[in-house]
C-alpha positions in Angstrom: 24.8 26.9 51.8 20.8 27.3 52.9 19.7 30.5 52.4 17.6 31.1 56.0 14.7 34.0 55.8 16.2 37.5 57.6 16.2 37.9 61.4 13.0 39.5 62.7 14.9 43.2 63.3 16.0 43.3 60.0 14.6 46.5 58.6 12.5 45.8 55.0 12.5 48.8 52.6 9.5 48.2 50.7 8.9 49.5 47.0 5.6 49.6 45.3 4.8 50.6 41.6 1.3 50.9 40.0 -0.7 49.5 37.1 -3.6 50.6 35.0 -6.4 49.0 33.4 -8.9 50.8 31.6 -12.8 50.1 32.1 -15.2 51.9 30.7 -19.0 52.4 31.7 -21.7 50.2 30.7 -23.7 51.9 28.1 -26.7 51.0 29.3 -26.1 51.3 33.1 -26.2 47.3 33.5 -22.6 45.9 34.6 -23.6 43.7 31.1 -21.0 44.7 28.1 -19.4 46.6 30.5 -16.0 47.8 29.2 -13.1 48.2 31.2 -12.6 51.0 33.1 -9.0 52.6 34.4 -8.5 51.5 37.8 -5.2 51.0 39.3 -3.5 47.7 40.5 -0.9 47.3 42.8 2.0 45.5 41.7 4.3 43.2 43.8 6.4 44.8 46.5 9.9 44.8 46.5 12.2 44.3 49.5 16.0 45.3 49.8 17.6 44.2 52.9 19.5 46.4 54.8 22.1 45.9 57.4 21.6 45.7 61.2 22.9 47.8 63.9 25.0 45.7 65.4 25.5 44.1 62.2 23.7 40.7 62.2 22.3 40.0 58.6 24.5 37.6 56.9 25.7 38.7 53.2 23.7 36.2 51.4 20.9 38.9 51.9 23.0 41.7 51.0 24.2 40.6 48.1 21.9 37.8 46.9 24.0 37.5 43.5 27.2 35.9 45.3 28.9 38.6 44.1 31.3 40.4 46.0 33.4 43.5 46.4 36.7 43.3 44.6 39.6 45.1 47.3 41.7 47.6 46.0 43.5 46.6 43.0 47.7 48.1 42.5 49.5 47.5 39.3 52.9 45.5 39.7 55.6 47.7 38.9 58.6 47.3 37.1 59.0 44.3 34.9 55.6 42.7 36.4 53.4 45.9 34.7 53.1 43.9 31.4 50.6 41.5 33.7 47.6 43.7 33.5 47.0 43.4 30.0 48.3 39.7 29.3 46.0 37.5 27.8 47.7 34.8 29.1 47.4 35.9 32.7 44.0 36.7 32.2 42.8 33.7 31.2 44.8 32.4 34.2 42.8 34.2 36.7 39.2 33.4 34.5 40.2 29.7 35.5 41.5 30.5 39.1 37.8 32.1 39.6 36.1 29.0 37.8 37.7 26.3 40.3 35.6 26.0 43.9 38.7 26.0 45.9 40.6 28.9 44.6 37.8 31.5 43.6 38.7 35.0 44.0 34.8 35.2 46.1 35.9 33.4 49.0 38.2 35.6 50.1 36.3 38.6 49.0 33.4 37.6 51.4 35.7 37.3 53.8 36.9 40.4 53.3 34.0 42.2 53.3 32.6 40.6 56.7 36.0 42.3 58.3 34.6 45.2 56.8 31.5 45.5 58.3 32.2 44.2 61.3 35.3 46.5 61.7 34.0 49.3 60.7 31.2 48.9 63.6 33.9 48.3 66.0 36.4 51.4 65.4 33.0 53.2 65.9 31.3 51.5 69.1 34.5 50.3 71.0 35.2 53.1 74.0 36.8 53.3 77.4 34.5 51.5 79.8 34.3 48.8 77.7 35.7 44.8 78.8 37.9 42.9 76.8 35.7 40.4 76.9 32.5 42.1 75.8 34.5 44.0 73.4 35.4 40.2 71.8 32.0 38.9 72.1 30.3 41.7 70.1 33.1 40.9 67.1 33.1 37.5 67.0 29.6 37.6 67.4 29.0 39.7 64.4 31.7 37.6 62.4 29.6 34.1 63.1 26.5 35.9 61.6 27.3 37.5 58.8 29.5 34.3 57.7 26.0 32.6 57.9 28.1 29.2 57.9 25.4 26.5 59.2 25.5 25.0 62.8 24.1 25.4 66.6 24.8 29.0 66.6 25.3 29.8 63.3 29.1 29.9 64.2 30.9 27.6 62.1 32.0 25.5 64.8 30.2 22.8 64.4 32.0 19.1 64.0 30.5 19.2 60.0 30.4 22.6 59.6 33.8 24.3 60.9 35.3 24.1 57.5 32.9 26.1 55.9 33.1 29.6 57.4 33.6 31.1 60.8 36.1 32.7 62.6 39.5 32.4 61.3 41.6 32.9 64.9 40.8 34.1 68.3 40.4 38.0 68.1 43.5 39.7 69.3 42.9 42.1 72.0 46.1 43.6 72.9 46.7 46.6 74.8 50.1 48.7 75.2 53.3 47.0 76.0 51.3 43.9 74.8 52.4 43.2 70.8 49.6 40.7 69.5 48.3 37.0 70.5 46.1 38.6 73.8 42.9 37.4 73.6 40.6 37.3 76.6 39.6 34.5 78.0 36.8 33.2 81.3 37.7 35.2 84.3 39.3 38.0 82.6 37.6 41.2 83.8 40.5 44.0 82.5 38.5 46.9 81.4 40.0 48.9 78.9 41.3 52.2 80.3 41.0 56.4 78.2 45.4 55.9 78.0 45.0 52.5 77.0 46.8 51.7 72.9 44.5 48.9 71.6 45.4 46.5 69.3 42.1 45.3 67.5 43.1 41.7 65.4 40.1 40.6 63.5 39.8 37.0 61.1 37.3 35.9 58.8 37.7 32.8 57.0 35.4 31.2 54.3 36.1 27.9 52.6 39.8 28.2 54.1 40.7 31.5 52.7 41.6 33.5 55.8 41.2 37.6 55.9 43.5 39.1 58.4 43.4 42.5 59.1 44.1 44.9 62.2 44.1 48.1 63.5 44.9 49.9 66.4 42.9 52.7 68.4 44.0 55.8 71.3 42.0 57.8 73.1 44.1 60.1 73.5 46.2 62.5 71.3 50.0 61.4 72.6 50.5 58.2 70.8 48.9 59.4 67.6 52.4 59.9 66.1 53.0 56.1 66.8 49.7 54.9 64.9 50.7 57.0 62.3 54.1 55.8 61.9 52.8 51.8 62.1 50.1 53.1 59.7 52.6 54.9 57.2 54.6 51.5 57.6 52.0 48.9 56.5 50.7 50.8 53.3 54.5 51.4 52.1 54.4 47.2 52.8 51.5 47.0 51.2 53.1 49.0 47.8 56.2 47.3 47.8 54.9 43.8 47.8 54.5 42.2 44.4 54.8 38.6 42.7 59.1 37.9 42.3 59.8 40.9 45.0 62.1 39.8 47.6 61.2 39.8 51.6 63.9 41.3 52.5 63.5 44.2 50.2 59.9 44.5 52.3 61.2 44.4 55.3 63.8 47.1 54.8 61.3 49.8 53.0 58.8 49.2 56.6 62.3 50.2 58.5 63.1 52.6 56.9 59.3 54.4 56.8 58.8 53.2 60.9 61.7 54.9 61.8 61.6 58.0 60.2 59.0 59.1 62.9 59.0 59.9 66.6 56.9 59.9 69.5 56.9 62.9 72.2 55.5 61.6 75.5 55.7 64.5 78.5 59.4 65.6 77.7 60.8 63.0 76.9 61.2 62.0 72.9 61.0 58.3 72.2 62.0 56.9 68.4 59.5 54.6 66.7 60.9 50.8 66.6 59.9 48.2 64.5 59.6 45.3 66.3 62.4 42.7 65.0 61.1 39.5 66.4 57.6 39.9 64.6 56.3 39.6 61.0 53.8 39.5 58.0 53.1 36.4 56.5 52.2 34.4 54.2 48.3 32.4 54.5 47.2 29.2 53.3 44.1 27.3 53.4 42.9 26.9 56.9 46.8 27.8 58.4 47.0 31.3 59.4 50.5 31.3 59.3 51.9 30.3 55.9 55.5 28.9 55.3 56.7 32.3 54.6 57.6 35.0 56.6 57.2 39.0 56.1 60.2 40.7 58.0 59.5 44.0 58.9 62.9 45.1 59.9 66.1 45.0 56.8 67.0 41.1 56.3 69.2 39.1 54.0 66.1 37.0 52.8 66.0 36.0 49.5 62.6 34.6 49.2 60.5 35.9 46.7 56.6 36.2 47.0 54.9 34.4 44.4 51.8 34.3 41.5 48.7 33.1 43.7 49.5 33.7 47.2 47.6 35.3 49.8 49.6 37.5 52.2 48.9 39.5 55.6 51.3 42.1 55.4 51.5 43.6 59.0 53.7 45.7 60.8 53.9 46.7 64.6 56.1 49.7 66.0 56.6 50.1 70.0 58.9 53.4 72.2 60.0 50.3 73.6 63.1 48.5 72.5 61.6 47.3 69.3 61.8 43.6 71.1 59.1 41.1 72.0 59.2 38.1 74.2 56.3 35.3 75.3 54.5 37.0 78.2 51.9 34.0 79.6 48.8 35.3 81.2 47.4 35.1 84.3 45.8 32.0 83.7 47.3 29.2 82.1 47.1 29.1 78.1 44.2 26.6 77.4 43.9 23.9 74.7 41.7 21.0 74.6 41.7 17.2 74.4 43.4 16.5 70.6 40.0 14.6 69.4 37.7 17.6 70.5 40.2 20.3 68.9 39.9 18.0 65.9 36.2 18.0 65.6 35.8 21.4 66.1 38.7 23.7 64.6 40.7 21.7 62.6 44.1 23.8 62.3 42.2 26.9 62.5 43.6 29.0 65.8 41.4 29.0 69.0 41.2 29.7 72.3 39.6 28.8 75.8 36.9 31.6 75.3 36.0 28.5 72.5 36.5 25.9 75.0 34.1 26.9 77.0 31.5 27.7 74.6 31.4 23.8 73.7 31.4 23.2 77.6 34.9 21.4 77.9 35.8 21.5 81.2 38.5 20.4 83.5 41.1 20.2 80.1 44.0 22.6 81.6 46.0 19.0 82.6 45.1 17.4 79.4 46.1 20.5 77.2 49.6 21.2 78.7 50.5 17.8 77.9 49.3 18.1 74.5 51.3 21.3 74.0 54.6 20.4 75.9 54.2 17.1 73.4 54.6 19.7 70.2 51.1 18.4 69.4 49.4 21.2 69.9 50.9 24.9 69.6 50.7 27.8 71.9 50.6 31.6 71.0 51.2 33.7 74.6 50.9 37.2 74.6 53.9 38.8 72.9 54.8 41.7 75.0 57.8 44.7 74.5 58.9 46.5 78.2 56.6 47.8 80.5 55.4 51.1 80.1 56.0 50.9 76.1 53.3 51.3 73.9 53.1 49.4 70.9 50.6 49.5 67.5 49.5 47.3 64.6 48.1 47.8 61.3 47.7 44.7 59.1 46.2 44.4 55.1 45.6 40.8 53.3 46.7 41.2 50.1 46.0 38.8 46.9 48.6 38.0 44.3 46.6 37.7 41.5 48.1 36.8 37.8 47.3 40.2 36.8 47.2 42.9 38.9 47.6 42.8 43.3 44.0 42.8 45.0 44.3 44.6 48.3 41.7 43.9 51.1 42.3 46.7 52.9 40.9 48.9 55.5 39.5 51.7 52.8 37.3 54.3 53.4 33.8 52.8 54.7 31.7 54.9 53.2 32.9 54.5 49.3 33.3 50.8 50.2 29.9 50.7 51.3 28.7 52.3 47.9 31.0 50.5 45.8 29.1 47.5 47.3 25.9 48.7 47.4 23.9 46.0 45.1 21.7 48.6 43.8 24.2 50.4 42.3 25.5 49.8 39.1 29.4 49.6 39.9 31.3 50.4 35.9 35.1 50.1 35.4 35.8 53.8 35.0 33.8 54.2 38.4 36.4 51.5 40.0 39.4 53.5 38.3 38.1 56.8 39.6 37.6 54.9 43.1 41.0 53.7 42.9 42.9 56.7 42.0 41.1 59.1 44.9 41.7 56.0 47.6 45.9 56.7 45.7 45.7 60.5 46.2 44.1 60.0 49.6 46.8 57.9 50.6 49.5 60.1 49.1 47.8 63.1 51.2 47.5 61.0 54.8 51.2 60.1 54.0 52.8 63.9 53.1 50.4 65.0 56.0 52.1 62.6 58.6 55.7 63.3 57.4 54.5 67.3 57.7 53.3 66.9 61.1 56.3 64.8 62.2 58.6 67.6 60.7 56.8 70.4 62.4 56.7 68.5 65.6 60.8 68.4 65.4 61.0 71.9 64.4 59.4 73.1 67.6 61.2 70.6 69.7 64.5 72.0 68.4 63.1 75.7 68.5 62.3 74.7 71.8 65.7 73.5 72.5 67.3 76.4 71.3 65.1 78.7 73.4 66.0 77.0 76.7 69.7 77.3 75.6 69.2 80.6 75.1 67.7 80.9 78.2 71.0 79.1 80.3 73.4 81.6 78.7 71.6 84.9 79.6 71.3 83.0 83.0 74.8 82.4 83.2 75.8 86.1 81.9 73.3 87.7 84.5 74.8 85.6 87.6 78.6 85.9 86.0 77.7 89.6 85.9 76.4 90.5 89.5 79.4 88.6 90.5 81.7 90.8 88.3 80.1 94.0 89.8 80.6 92.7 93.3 84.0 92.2 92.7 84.2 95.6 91.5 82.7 97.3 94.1 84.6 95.3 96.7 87.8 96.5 94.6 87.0 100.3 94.9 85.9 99.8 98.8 90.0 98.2 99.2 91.0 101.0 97.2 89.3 103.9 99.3 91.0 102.3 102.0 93.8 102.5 100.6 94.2 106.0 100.1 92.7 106.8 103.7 95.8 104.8 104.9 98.3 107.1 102.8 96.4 110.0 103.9 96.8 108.9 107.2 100.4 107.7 106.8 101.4 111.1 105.3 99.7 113.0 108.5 102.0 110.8 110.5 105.2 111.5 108.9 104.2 115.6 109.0 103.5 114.8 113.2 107.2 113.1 113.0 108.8 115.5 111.4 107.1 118.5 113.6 108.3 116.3 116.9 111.9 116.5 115.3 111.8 120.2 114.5 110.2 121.0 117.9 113.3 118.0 119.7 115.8 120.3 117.9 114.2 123.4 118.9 113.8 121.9 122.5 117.6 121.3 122.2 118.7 124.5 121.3 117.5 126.4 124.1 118.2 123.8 127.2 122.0 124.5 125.1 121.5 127.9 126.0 120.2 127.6 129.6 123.4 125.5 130.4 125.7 128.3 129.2 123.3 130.6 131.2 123.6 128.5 134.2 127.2 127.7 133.7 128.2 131.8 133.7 
């Protein structure tokens, strides 16, 4: 590669150190015999390079050495420990760094382009924002710190493709939408403060391919989700090792995924993986691998093996956990086969790419190619409306020895560790190592806490509203019970002024018969009277 001198806004520290040399006076006032005098001389100024905000300045200038940061590196457990201090797989790896086409620096360039350039984007990317400019400012950054050689310094040139550039499209996708979104001309979606972005980022350099992702909210409700897909990838990420089986992956990410839940409004949603998507496996200049990285329990028996690169990835959705092909607005763009050829090779791409190489008029001439099984589509993968789905995503190296993770670390000890003026020892790597560990172990216990205190009030919640019904239901059983109790004495004062007035009748009665029988008595008399 040609080194080419830094862009004009690249800021120049400058360093200067001084000299003496030591004159003395001429003894007899003449500049004859004169003996030197101390008078200082500047020496030569040094320059450090330092990166550009947005980050422009390729890495050669950064770290002029070719030297780049190693990832995180895990131990194999079990019977693969014995690898880290095997001669035999040491010497293996001295030779896999020696050969051109498997050197450990290719992908550790890669790697540490995503890093820069990510670590701009979680920072600059906000609400207001388009897809499209969002995609332009990434890929952008990726083509110039790759520095590969060509019009635009892009890697897309017919000779120059190969040697560094983009390594797919970057995925864009936002809520119900899984991965493969990427926007393309006409697209003006802006993306929204409730919007779940999926950010999807590759580098590739001399066909090793860095994939890595990450999702970003705005907003506090989904942060239970991002933490569950989160929690998922890293326990991925540990359990992947050279002989382990990918089923055995897949079943630890289920089991971590849907441990947590999500609480949207009042309603609780459980965190899905999605079953129809997967890690994989990478090879040179193919994205997808021939293996496969279930994240859901499977019966597969493949095993990962010494040497391979993998992108271990996981994606969790309040959906149903299910993707299907979801075409855009716009029909999915290829290009004539000759002009894919010449420019991308079997690297991914997109119409946004098309364009940029002004191919027009290609729609026709692409859907043949693709209905033909010449050329393959990726569509927008896409759970139920009104789900919201998240990523994370590591690429992780299989080395002889020990596993080299190029993850998404902390930026600001990965810019240190990286930092060419620093003197990087192996105990400073350890230490680095075992904080990122504890770190890791903290976010993790921290998430589980939070999800357990989150169900604890939801069920003290619950139990609150129960609580609630039943003194309801006693208080409106109640009044009802002390109606029917006062209705009860109100029949039963009746009552007794009935029998009172009852027993005031039969006394009237039985004062009509005494005063009959009186009555009787003397018209008996008055006869007899009469009758005399």
């Amino acid at each position: 590669m040609i080194q080419q001198p830094p862009p004009d806004h690249v800021e120049l520290k400058e360093e200067e150190d001084d000299e003496e040399e030591e004159e003395v006076a001429p003894e007899n006032g003449t500049g004859e015999g004169a003996k030197k005098k101390k008078k200082k001389k500047k020496s030569k100024k040094k320059k450090t390079t330092a990166q550009s905000d947005p980050p422009r300045v390729g890495l050669s200038f950064l770290f002029p050495n070719g030297v780049y940061p190693e990832g995180e590196l895990q131990e194999y457990k079990n019977d693969n420990s014995y690898r880290i201090t095997s001669a035999e797989k040491k010497e293996a790896e001295r030779l896999a760094c020696e050969d051109p086409a498997t050197t450990y620096q290719n992908i550790r360039r890669a790697a540490e382009v995503h890093r820069q350039v990510r670590a701009h984007a979680r920072k600059h990317i906000q609400p207001g924002q388009t897809m499209t400019d969002i995609a332009n400012n990434i890929e952008e950054g990726v083509r110039a710190l790759v520095e590969a050689q060509g019009r635009d310094k892009g890697g897309m040139e017919a000779e120059n493709w190969r040697l560094a550039g983009i390594g797919f499209p970057t995925g864009l996708s936002l809520n119900e939408c899984a991965a493969h979104y990427t926007p393309n001309a006409g697209d003006t979606r802006v993306l929204q403060q409730q919007d779940v972005l999926k950010v999807d980022i590759g580098v590739q350099v001399n066909g090793r391919i860095c994939d890595s992702a990450f999702t970003l909210s705005f907003e506090p409700t989904y942060d239970a989700l991002l933490e569950a897909v989160k929690d998922a990838t890293n326990t991925g990420v540990r359990e992947a090792g050279i002989d382990v089986r990918l089923g055995d992956i897949g079943a630890a990410i289920q089991e971590v995924m849907e441990s947590y839940e999500v609480v949207v409004g009042t309603n609780t949603y459980q965190v899905k993986s999605i079953e129809n998507l997967s890690g994989h496996s990478i090879d040179r200049y193919r994205i997808h691998g021939g293996k496969s990285v279930p994240i859901v329990k499977t019966a597969d028996q493949t095993k990962m093996e010494e040497g391979e690169l993998f992108a271990i990835e996981t994606f969790g959705s309040t959906g149903r956990g299910r993707v299907i092909e979801s075409p855009p607005g716009l029909e999915s763009a290829k290009s004539l086969m000759r002009s894919i050829d010449k420019h991308f090779g079997t690297l991914p791409f997109c119409r946004r790419y098309l364009d940029r190489y002004g191919e027009s008029k290609y729609l026709l001439a692409l859907k043949s190619l693709v209905q033909e099984g010449i050329v393959q589509d990726y569509p927008p993968l896409c759970d139920v409306k009104g789900a919201m789905t998240a990523q994370f995503e590591h690429t992780i190296l299989l080395r002889p020895t020990v596993k080299e993770v190029l993850r998404e670390t902390n930026d600001g000890m990965a810019s240190l560790m990286s930092d060419s003026q620093v003197e990087v020892t192996t105990s400073m790597r350890h230490s680095a190592q075992m904080h990122r560990e504890m770190l890791d172990d903290y976010t993790r216990d921290f998430g589980r806490t939070k999800t357990s205190v989150r169900s604890a009030l939801d069920r003290a919640n619950l139990l609150s509203n129960v609580r609630s019904d039943i003194n309801a239901y006693k208080a409106a059983r109640s009044s009802a019970t002390d109606s029917l109790l006062a209705e009860r004495g109100r029949l039963d004062s009746s009552h007794r002024m009935t029998d009172d007035i009852l027993a005031q009748a039969y006394e009237t009665r039985a004062d009509f018969a005494r005063q009959r029988s009186s009555l009787a008595g003397i018209s008996t008399r008055m006869s007899g009277v009469l009758s005399r």
